[in-house]
DSSP file (Angstrom, degrees, kcal/mol; ACC not computed):
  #  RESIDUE AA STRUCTURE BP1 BP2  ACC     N-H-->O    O-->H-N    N-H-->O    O-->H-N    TCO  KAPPA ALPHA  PHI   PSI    X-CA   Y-CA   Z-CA
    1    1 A X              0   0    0      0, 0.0     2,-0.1     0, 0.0     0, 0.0   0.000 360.0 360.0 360.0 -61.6    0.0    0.0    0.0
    2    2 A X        -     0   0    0      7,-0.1     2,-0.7     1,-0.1     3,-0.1  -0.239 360.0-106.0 -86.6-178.0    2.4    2.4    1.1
    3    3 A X        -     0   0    0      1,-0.2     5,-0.3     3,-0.1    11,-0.1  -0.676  26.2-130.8 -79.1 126.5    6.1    3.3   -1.2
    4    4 A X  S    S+     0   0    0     -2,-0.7     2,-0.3    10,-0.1    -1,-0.2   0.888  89.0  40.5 -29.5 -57.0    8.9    2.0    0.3
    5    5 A X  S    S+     0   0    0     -3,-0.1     7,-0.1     9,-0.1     6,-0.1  -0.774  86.3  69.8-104.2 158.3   10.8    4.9    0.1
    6    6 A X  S    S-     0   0    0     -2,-0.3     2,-2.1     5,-0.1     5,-0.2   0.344  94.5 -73.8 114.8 114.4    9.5    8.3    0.8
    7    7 A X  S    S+     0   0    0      4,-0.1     2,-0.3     3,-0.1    -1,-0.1   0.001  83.7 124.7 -57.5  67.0    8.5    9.9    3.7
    8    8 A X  S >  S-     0   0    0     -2,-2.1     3,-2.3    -5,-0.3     4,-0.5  -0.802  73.5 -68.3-123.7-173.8    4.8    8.0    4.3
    9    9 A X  T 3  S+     0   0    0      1,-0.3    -7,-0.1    -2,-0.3    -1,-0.0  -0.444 118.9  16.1 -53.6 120.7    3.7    6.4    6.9
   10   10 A X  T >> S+     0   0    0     -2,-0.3     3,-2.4    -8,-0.0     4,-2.2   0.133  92.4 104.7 109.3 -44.2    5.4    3.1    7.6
   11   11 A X  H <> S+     0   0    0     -3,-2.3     4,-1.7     1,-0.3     5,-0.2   0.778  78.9  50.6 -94.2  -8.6    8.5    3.7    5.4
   12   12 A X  H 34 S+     0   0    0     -4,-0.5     4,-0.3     2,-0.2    -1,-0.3   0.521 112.8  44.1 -74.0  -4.1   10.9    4.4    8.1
   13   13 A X  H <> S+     0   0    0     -3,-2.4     4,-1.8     2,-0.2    -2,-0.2   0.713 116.6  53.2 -95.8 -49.1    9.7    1.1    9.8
   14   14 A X  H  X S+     0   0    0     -4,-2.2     4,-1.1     1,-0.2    -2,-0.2   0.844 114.0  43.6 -42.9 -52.0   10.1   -0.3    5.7
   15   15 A X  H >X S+     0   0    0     -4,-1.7     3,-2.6     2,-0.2     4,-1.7   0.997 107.0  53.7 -76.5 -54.9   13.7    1.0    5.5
   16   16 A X  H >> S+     0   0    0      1,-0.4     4,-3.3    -4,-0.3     3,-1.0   0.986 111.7  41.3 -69.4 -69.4   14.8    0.0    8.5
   17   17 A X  H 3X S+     0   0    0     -4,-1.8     4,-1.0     1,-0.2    -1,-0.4   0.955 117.3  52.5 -37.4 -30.5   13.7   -4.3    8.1
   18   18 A X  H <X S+     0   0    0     -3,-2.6     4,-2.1    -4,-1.1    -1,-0.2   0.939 115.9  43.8 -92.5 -17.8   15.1   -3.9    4.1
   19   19 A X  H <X S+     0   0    0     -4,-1.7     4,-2.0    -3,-1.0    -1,-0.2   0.863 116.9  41.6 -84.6 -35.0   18.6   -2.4    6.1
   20   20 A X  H  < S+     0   0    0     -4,-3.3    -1,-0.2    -5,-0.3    -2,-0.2   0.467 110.6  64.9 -67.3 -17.5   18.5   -4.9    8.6
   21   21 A X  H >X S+     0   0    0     -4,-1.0     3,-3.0    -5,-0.5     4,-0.8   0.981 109.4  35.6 -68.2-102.3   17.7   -7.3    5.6
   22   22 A X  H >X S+     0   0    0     -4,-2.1     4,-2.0     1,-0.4     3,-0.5   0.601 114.4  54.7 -69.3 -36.0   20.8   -6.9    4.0
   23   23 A X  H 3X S+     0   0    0     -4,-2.0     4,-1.1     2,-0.2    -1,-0.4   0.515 108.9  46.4 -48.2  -0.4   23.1   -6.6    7.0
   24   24 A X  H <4 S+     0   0    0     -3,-3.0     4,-0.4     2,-0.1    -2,-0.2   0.583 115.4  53.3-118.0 -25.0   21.9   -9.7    8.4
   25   25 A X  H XX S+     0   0    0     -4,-0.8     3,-2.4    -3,-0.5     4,-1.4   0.979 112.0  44.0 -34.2 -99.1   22.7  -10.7    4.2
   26   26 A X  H >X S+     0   0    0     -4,-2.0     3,-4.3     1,-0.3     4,-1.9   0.814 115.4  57.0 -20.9 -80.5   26.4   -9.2    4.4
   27   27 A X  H 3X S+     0   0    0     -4,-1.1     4,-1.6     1,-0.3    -1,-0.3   0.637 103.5  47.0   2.6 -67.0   26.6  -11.1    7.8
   28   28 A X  H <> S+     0   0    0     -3,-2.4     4,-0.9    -4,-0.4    -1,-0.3   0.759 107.1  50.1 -86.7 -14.6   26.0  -13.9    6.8
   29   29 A X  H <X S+     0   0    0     -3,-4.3     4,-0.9    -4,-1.4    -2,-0.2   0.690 104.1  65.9 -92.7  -5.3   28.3  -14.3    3.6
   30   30 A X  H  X S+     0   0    0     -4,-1.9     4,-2.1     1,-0.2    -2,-0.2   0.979 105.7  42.3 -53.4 -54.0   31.4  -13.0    6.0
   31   31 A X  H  X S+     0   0    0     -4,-1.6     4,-1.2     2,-0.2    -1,-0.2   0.603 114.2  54.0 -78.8 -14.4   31.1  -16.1    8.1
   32   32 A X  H  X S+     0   0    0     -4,-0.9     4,-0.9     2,-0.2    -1,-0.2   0.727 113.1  41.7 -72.1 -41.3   30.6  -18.1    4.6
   33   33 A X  H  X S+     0   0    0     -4,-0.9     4,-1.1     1,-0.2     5,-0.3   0.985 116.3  48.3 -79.3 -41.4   33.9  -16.6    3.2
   34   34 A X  H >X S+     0   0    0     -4,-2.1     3,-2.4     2,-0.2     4,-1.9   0.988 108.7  56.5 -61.6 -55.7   35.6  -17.1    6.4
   35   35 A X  H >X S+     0   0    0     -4,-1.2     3,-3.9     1,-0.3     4,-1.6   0.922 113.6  41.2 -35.9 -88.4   34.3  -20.8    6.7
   36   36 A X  H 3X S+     0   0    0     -4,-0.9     4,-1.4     1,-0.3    -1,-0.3   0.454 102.5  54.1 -85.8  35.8   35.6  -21.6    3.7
   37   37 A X  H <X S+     0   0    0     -3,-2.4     4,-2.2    -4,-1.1    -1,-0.3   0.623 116.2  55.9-104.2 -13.1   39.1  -20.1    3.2
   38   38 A X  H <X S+     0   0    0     -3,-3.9     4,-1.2    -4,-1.9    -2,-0.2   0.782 101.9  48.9 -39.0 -34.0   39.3  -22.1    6.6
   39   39 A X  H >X S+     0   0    0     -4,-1.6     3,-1.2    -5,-0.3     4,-0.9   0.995 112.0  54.0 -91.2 -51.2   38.3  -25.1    5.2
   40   40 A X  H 3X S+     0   0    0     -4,-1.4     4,-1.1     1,-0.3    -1,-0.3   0.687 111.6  39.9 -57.6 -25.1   41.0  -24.3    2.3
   41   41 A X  H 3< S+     0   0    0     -4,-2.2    -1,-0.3     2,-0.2    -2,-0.2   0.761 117.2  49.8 -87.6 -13.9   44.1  -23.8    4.4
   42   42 A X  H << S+     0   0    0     -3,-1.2    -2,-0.2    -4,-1.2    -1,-0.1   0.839 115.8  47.1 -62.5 -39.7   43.0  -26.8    6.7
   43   43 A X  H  < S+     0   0    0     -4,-0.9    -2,-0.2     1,-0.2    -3,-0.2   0.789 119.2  37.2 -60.9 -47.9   42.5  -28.7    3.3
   44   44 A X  S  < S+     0   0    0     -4,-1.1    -1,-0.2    -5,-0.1    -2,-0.1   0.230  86.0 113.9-104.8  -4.6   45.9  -27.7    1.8
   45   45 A X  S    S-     0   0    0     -4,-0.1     2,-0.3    -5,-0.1    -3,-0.0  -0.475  78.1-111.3 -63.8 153.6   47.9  -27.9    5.0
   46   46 A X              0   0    0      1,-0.1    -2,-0.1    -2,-0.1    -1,-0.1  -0.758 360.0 360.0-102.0 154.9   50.3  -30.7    4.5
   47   47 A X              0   0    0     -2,-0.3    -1,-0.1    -3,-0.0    -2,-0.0   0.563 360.0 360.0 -87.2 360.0   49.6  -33.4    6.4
């Protein structure tokens, strides 16, 4: 009903979840990239 963006009722409630959306996004692909360049130097350590 209302615009996402734009000063109506609601969209500062709208922005905030889509901002919280994509940090929680970001978040999660840090600890993905971290996982696995872990899992490659654990993999590629010589034994």
């Amino acid at each position: 009903m209302y615009p996402t963006k734009g000063p109506a009722i609601g969209g500062g409630l709208a922005t905030t979840g889509v901002a919280i959306q994509s940090w929680l996004l970001v978040g999660i692909g840090l600890v993905l990239l971290g996982a696995a360049l872990w899992l490659a130097t654990f993999v590629s350590r010589p034994r």
